[in-house]
N, CA, C and O atoms as a Maestro MAE file, in Angstrom:
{
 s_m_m2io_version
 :::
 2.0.0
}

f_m_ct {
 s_m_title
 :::
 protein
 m_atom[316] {
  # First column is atom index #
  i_m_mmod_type
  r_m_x_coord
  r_m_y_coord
  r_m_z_coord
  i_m_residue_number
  s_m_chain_name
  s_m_pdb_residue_name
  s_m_pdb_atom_name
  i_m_atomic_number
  :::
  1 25 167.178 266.287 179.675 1 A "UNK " " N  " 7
  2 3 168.052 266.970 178.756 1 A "UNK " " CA " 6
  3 2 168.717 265.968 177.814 1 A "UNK " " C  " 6
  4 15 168.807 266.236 176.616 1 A "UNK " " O  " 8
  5 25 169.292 264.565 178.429 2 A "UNK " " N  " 7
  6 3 169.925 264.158 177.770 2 A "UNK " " CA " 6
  7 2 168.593 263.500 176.457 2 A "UNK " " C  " 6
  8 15 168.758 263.700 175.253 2 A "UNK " " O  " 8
  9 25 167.688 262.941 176.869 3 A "UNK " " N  " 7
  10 3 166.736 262.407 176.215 3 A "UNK " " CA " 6
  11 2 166.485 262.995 174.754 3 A "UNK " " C  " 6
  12 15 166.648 262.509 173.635 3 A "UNK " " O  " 8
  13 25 165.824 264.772 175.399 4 A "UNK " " N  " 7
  14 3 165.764 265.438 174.162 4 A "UNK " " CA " 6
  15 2 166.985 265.613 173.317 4 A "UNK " " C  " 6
  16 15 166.815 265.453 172.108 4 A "UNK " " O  " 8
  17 25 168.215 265.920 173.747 5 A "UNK " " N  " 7
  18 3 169.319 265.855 172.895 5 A "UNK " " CA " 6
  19 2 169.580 264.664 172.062 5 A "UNK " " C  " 6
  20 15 170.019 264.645 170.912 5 A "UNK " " O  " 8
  21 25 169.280 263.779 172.735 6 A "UNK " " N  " 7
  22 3 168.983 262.380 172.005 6 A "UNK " " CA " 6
  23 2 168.340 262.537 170.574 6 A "UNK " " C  " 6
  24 15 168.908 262.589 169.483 6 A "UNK " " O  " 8
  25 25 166.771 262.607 170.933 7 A "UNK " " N  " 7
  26 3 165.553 262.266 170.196 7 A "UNK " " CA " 6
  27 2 165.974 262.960 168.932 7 A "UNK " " C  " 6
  28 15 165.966 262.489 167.794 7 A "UNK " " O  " 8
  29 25 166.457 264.533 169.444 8 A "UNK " " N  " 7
  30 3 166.853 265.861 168.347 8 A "UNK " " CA " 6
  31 2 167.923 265.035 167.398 8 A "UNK " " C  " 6
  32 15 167.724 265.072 166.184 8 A "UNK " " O  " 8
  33 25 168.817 264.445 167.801 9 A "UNK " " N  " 7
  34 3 170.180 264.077 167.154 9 A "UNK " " CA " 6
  35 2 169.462 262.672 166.656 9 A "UNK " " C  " 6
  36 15 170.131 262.857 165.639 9 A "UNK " " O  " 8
  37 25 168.913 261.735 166.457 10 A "UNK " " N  " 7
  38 3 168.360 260.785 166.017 10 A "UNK " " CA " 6
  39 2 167.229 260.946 165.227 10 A "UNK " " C  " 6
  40 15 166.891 260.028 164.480 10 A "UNK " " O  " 8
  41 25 166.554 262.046 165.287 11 A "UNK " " N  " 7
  42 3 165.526 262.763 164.286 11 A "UNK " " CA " 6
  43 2 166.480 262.899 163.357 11 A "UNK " " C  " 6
  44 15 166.755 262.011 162.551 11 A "UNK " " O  " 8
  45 25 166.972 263.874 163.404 12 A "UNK " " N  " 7
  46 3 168.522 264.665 162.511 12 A "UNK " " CA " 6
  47 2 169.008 263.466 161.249 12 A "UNK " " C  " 6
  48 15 169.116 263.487 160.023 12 A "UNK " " O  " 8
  49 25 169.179 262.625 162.161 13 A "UNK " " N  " 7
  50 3 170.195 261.666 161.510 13 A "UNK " " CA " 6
  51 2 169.012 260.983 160.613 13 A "UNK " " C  " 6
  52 15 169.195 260.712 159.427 13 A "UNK " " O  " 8
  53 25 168.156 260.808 161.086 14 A "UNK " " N  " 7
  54 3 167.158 259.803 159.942 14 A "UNK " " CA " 6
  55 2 166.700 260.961 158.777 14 A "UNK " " C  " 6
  56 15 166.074 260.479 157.833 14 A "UNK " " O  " 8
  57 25 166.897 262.183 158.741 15 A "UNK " " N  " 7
  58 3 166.347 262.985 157.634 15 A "UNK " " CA " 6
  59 2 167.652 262.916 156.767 15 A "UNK " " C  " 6
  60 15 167.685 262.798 155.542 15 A "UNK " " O  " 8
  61 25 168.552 262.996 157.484 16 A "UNK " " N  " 7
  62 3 169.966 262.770 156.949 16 A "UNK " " CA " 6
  63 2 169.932 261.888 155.945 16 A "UNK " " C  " 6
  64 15 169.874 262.101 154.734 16 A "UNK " " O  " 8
  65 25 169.994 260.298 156.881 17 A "UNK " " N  " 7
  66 3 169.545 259.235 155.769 17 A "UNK " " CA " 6
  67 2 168.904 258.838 154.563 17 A "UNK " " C  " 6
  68 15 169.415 258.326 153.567 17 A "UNK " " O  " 8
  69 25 167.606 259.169 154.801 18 A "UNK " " N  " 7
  70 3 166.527 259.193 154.378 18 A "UNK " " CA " 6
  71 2 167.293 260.226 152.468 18 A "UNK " " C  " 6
  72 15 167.216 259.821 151.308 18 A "UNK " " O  " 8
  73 25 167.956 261.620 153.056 19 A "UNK " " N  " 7
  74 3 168.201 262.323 151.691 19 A "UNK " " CA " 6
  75 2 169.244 261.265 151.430 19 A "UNK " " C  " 6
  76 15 168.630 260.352 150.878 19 A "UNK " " O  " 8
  77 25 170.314 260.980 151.531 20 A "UNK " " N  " 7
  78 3 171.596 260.248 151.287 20 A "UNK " " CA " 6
  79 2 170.380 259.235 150.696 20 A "UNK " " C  " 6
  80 15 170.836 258.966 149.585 20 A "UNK " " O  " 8
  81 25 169.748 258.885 150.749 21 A "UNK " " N  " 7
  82 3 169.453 257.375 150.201 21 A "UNK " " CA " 6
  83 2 168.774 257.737 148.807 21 A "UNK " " C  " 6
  84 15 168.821 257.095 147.758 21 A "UNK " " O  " 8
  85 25 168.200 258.809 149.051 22 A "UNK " " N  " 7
  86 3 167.265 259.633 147.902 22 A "UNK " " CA " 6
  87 2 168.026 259.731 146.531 22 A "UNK " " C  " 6
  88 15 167.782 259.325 145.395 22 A "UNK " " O  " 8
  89 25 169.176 260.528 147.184 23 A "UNK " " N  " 7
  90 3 170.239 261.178 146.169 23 A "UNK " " CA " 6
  91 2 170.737 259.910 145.460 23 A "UNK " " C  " 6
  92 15 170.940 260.039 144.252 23 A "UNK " " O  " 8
  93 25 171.039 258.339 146.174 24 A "UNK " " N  " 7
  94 3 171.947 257.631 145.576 24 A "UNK " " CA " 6
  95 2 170.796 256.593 144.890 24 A "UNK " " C  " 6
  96 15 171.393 255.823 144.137 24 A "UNK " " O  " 8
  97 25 169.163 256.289 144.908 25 A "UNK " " N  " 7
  98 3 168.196 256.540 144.151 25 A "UNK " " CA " 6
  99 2 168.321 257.315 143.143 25 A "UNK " " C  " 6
  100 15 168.853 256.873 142.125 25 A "UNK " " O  " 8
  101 25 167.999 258.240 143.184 26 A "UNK " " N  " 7
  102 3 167.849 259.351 141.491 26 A "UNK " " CA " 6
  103 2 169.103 259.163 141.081 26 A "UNK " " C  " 6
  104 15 168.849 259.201 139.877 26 A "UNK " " O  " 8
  105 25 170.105 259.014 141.117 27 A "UNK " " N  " 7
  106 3 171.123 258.956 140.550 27 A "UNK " " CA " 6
  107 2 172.004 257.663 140.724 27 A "UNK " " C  " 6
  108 15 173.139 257.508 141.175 27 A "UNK " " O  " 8
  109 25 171.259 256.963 140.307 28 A "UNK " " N  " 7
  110 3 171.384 255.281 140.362 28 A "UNK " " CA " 6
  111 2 172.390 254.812 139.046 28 A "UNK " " C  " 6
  112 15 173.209 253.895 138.989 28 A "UNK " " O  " 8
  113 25 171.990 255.807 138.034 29 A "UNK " " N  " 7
  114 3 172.876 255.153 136.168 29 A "UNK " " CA " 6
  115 2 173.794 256.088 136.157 29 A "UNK " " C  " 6
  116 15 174.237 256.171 135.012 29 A "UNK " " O  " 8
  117 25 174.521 257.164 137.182 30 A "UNK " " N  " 7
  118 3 175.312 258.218 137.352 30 A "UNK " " CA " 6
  119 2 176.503 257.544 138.154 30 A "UNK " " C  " 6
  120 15 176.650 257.760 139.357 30 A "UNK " " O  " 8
  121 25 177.303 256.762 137.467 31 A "UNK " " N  " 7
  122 3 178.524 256.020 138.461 31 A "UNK " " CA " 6
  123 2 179.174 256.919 139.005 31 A "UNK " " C  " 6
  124 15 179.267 256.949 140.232 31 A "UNK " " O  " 8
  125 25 179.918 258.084 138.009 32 A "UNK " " N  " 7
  126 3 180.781 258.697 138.141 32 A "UNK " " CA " 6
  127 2 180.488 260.296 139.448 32 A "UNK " " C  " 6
  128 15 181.254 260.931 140.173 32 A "UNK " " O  " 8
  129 25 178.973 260.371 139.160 33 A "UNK " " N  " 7
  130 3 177.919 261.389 140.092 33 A "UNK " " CA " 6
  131 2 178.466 260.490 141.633 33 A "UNK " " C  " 6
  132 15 179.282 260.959 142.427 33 A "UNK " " O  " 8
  133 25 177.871 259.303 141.758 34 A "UNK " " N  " 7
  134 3 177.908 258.667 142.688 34 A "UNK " " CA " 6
  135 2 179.350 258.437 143.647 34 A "UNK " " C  " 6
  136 15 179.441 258.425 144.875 34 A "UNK " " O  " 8
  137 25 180.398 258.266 142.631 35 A "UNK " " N  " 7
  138 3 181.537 258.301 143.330 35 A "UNK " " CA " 6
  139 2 182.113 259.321 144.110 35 A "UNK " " C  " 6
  140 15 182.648 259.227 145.215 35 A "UNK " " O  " 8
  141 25 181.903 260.497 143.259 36 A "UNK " " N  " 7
  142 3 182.409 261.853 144.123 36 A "UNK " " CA " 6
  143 2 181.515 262.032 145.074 36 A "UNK " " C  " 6
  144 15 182.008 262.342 146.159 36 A "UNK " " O  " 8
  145 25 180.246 261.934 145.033 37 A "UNK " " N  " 7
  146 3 179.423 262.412 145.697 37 A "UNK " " CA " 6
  147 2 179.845 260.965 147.310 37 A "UNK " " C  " 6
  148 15 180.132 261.487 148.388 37 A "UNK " " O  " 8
  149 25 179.830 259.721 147.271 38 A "UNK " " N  " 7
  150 3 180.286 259.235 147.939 38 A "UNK " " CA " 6
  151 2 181.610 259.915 148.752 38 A "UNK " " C  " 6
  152 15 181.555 260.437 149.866 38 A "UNK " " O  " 8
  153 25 182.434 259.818 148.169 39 A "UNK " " N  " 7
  154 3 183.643 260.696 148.792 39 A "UNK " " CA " 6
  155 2 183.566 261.624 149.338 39 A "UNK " " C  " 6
  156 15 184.017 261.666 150.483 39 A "UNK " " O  " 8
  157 25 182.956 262.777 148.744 40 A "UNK " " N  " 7
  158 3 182.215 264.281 149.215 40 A "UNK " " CA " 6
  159 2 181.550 263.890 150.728 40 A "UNK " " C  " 6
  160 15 181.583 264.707 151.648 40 A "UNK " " O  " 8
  161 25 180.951 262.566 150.874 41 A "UNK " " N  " 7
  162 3 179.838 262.643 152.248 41 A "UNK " " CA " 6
  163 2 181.319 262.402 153.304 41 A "UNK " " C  " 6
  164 15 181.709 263.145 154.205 41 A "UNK " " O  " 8
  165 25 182.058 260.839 152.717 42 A "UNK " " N  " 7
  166 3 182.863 260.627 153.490 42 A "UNK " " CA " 6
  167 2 183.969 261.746 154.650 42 A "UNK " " C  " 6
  168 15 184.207 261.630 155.852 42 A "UNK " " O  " 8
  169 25 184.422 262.755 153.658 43 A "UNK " " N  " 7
  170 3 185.356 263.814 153.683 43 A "UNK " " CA " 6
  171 2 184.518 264.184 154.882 43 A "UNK " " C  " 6
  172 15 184.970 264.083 156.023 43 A "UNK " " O  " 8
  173 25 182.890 264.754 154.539 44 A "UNK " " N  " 7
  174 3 182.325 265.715 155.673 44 A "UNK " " CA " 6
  175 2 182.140 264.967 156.726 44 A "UNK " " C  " 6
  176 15 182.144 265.541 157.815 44 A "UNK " " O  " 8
  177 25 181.947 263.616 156.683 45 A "UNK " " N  " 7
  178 3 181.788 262.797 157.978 45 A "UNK " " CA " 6
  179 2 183.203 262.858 158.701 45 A "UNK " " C  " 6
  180 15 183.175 262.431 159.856 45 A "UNK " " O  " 8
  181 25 184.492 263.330 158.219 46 A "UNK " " N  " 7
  182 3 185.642 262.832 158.845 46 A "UNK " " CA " 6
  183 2 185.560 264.449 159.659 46 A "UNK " " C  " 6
  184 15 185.598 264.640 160.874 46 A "UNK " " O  " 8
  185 25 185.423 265.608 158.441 47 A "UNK " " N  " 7
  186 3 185.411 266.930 159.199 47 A "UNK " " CA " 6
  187 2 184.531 267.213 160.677 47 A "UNK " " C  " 6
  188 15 185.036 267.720 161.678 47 A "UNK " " O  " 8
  189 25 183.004 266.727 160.549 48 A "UNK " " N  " 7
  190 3 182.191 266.409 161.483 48 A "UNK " " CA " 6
  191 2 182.574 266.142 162.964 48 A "UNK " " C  " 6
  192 15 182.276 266.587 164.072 48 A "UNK " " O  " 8
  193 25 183.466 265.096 162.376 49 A "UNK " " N  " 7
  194 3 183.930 264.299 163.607 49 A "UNK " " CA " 6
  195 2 185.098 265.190 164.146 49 A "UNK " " C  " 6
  196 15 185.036 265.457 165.346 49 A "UNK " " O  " 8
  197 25 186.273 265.745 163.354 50 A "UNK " " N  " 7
  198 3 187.407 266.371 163.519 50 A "UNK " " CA " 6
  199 2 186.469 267.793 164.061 50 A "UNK " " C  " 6
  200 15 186.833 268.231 165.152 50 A "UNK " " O  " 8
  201 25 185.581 268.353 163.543 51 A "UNK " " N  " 7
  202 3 185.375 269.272 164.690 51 A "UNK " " CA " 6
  203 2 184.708 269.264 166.006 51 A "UNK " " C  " 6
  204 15 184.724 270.275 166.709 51 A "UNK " " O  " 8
  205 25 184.045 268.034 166.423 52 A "UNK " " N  " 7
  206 3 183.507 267.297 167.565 52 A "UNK " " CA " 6
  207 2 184.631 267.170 167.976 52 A "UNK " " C  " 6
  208 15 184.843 268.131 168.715 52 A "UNK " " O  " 8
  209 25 185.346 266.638 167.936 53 A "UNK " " N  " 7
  210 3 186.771 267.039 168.802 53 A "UNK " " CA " 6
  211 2 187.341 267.202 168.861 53 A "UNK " " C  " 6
  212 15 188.325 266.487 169.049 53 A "UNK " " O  " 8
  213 25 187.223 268.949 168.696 54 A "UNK " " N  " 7
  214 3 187.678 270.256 168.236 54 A "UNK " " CA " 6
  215 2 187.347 270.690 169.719 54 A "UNK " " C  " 6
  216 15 188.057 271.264 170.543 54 A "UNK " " O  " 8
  217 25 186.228 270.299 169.788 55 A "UNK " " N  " 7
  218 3 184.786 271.310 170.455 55 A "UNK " " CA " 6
  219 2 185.474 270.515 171.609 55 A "UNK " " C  " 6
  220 15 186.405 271.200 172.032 55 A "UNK " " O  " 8
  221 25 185.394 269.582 172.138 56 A "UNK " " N  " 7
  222 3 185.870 268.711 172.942 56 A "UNK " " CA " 6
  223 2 187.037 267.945 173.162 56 A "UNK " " C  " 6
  224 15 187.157 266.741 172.934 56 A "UNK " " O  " 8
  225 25 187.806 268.639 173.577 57 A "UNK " " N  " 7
  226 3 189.253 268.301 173.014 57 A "UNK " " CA " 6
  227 2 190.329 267.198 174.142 57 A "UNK " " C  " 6
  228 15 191.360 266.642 173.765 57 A "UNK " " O  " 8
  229 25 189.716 267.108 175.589 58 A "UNK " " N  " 7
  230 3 190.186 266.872 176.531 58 A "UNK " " CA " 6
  231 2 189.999 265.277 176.054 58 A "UNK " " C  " 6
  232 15 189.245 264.855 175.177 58 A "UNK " " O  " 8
  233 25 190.999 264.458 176.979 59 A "UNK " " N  " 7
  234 3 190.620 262.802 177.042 59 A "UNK " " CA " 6
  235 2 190.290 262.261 177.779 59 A "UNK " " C  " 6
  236 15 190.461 261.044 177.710 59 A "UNK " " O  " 8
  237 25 189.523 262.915 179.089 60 A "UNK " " N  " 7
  238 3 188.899 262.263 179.816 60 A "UNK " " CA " 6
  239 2 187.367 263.321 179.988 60 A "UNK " " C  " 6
  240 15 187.168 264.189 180.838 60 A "UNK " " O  " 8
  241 25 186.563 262.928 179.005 61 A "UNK " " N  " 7
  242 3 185.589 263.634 178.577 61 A "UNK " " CA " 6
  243 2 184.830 263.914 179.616 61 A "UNK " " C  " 6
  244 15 184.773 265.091 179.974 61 A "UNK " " O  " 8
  245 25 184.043 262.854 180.366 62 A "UNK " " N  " 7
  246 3 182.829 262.865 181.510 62 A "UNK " " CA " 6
  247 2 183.986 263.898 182.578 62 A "UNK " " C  " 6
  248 15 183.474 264.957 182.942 62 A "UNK " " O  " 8
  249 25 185.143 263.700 182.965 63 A "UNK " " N  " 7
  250 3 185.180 264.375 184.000 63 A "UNK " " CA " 6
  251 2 185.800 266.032 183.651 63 A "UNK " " C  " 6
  252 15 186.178 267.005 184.303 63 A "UNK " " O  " 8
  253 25 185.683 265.765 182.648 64 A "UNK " " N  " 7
  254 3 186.510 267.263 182.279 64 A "UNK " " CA " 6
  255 2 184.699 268.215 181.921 64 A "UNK " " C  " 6
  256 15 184.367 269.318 182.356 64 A "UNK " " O  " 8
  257 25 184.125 267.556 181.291 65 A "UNK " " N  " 7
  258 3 182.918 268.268 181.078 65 A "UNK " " CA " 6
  259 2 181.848 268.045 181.496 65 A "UNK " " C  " 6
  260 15 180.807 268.545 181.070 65 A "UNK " " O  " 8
  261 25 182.001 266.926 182.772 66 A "UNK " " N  " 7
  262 3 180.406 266.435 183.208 66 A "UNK " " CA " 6
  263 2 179.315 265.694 182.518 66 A "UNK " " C  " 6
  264 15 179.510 264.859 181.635 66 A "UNK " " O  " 8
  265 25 177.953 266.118 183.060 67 A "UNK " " N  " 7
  266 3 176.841 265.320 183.032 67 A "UNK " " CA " 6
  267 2 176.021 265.922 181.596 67 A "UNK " " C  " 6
  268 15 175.054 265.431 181.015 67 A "UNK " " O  " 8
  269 25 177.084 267.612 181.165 68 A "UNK " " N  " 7
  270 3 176.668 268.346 179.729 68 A "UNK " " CA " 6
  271 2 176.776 267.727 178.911 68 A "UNK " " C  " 6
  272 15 175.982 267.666 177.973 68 A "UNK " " O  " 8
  273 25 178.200 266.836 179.085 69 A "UNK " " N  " 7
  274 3 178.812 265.751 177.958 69 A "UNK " " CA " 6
  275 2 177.774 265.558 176.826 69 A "UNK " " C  " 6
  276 15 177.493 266.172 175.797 69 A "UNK " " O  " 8
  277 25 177.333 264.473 177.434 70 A "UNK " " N  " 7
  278 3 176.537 263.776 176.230 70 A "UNK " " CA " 6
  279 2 175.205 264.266 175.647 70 A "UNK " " C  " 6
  280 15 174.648 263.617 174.761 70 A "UNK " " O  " 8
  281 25 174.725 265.318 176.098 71 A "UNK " " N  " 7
  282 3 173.615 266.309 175.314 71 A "UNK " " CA " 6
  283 2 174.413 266.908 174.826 71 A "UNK " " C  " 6
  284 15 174.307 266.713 173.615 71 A "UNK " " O  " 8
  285 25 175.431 267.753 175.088 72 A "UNK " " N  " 7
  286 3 176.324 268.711 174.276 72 A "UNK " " CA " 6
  287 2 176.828 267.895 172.768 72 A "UNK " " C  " 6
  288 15 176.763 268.510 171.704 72 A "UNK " " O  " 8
  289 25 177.138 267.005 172.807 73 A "UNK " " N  " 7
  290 3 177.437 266.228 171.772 73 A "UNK " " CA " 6
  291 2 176.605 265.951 170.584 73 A "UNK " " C  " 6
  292 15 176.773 266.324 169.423 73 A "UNK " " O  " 8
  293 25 175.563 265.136 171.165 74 A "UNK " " N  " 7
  294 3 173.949 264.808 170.780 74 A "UNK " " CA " 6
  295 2 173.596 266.046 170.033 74 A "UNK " " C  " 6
  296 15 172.804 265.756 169.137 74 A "UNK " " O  " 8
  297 25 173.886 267.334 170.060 75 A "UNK " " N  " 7
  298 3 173.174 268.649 170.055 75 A "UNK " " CA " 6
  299 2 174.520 269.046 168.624 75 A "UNK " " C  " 6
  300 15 174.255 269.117 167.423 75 A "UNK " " O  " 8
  301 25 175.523 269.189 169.087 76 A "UNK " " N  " 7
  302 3 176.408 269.210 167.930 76 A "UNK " " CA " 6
  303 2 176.061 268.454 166.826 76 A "UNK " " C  " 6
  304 15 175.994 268.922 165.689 76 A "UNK " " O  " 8
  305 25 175.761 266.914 167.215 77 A "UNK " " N  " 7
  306 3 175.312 266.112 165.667 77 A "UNK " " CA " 6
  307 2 174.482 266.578 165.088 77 A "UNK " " C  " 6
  308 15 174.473 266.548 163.858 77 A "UNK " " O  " 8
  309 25 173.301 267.290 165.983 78 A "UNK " " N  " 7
  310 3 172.135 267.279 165.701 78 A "UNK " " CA " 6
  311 2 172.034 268.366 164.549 78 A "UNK " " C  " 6
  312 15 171.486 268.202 163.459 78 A "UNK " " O  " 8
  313 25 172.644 269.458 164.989 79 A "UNK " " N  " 7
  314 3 173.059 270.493 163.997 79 A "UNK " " CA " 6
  315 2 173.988 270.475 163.034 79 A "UNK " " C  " 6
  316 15 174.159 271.464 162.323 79 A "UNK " " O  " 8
  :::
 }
 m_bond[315] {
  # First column is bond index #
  i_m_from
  i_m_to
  i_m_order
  :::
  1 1 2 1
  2 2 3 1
  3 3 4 2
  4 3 5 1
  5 5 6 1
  6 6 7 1
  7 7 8 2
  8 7 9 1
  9 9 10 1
  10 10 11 1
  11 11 12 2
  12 11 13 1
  13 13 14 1
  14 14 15 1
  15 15 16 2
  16 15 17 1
  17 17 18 1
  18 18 19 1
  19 19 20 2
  20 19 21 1
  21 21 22 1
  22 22 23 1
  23 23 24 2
  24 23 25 1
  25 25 26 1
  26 26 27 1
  27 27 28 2
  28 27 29 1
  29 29 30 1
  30 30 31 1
  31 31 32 2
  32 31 33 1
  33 33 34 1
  34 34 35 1
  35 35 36 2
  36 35 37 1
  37 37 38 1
  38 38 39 1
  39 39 40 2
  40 39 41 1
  41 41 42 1
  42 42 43 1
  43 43 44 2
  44 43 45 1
  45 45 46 1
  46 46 47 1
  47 47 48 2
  48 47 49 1
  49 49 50 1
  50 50 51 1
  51 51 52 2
  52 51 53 1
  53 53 54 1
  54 54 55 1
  55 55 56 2
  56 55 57 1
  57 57 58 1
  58 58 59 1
  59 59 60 2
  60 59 61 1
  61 61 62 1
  62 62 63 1
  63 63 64 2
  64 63 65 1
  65 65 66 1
  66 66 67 1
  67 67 68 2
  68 67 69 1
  69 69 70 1
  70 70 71 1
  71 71 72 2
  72 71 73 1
  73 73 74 1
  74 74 75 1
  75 75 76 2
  76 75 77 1
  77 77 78 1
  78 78 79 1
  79 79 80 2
  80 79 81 1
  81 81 82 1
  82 82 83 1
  83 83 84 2
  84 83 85 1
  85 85 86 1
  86 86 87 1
  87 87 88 2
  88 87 89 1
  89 89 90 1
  90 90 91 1
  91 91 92 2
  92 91 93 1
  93 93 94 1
  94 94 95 1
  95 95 96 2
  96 95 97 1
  97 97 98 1
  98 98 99 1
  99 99 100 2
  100 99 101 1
  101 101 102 1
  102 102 103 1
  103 103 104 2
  104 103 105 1
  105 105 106 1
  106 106 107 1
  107 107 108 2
  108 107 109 1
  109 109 110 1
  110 110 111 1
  111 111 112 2
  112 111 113 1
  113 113 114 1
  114 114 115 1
  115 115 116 2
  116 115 117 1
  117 117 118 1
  118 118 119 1
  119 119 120 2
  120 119 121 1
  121 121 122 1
  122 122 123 1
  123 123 124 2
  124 123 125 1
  125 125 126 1
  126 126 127 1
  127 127 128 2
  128 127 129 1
  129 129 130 1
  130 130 131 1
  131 131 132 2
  132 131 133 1
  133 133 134 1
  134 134 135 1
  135 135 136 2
  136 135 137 1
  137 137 138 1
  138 138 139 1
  139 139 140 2
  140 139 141 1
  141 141 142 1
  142 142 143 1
  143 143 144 2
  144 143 145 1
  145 145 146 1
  146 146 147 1
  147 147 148 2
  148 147 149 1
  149 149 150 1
  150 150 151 1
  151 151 152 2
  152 151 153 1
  153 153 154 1
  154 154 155 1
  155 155 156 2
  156 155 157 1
  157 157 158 1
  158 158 159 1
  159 159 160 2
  160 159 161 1
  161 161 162 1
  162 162 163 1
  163 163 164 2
  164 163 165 1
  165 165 166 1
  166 166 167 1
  167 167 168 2
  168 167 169 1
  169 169 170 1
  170 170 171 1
  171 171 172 2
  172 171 173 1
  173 173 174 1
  174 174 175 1
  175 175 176 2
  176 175 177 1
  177 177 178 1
  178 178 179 1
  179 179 180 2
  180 179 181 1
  181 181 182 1
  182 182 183 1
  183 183 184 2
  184 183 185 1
  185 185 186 1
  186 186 187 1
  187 187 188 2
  188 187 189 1
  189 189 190 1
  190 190 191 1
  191 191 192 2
  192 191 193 1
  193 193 194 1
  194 194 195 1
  195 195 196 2
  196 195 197 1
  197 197 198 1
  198 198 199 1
  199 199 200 2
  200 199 201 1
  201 201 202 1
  202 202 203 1
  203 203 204 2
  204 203 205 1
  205 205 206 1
  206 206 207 1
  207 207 208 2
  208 207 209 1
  209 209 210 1
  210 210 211 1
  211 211 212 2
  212 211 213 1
  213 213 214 1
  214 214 215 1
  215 215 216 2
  216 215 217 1
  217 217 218 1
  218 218 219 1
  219 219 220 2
  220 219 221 1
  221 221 222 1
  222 222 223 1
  223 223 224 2
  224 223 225 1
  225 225 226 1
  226 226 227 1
  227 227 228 2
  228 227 229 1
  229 229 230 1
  230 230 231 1
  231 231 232 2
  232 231 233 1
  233 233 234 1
  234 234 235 1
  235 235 236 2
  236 235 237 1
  237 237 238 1
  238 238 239 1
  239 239 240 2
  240 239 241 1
  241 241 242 1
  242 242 243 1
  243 243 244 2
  244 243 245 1
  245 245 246 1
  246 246 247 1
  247 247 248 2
  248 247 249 1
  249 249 250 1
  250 250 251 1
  251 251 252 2
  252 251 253 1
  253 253 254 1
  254 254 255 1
  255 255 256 2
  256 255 257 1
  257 257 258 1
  258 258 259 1
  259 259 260 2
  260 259 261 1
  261 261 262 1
  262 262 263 1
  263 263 264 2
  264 263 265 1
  265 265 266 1
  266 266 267 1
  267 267 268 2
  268 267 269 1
  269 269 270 1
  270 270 271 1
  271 271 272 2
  272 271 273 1
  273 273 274 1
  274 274 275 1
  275 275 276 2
  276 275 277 1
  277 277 278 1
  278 278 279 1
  279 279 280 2
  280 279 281 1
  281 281 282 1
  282 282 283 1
  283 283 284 2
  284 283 285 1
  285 285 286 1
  286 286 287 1
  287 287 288 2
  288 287 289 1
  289 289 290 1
  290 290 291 1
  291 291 292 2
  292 291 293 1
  293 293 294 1
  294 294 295 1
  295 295 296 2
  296 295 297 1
  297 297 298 1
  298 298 299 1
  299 299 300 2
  300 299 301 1
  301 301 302 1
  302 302 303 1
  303 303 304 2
  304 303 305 1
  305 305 306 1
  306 306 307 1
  307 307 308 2
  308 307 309 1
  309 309 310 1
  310 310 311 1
  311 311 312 2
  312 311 313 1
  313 313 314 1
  314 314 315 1
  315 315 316 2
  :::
 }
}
């Protein structure tokens, strides 16, 4: 379980990349494109995270949620 939650959330993330790198390619002579759009990713990376632990809110993670922990997580990024 944890593996595939893995593989899923590390697939995820490289298509992720892969566009982020695309976008800041084609729009390479677009400073002003680039800046917001920088900011824009930042903002959603902070929300991302602020609702990951949302979802998971306790501070002692492994024992409050177990061995689900870290696929449950993996599976949130992934989506």
């Amino acid at each position: 379980m944890n593996k595939v939650a893995c593989a899923q959330h590390k697939q995820a993330d490289q298509v992720l990349n892969t566009t982020y790198a695309t976008v800041l390619k084609s729009y390479a002579q677009d400073a002003p494109f680039l800046a917001k759009f920088k900011q824009a990713q930042r903002a959603w990376i902070a929300f991302r995270d602020a609702q990951l632990a949302a979802r998971f809110p306790k501070s002692d993670k492994q024992a409050e949620y177990g061995s689900a922990y870290p696929p449950a997580v993996a599976a949130c990024l992934a989506n």
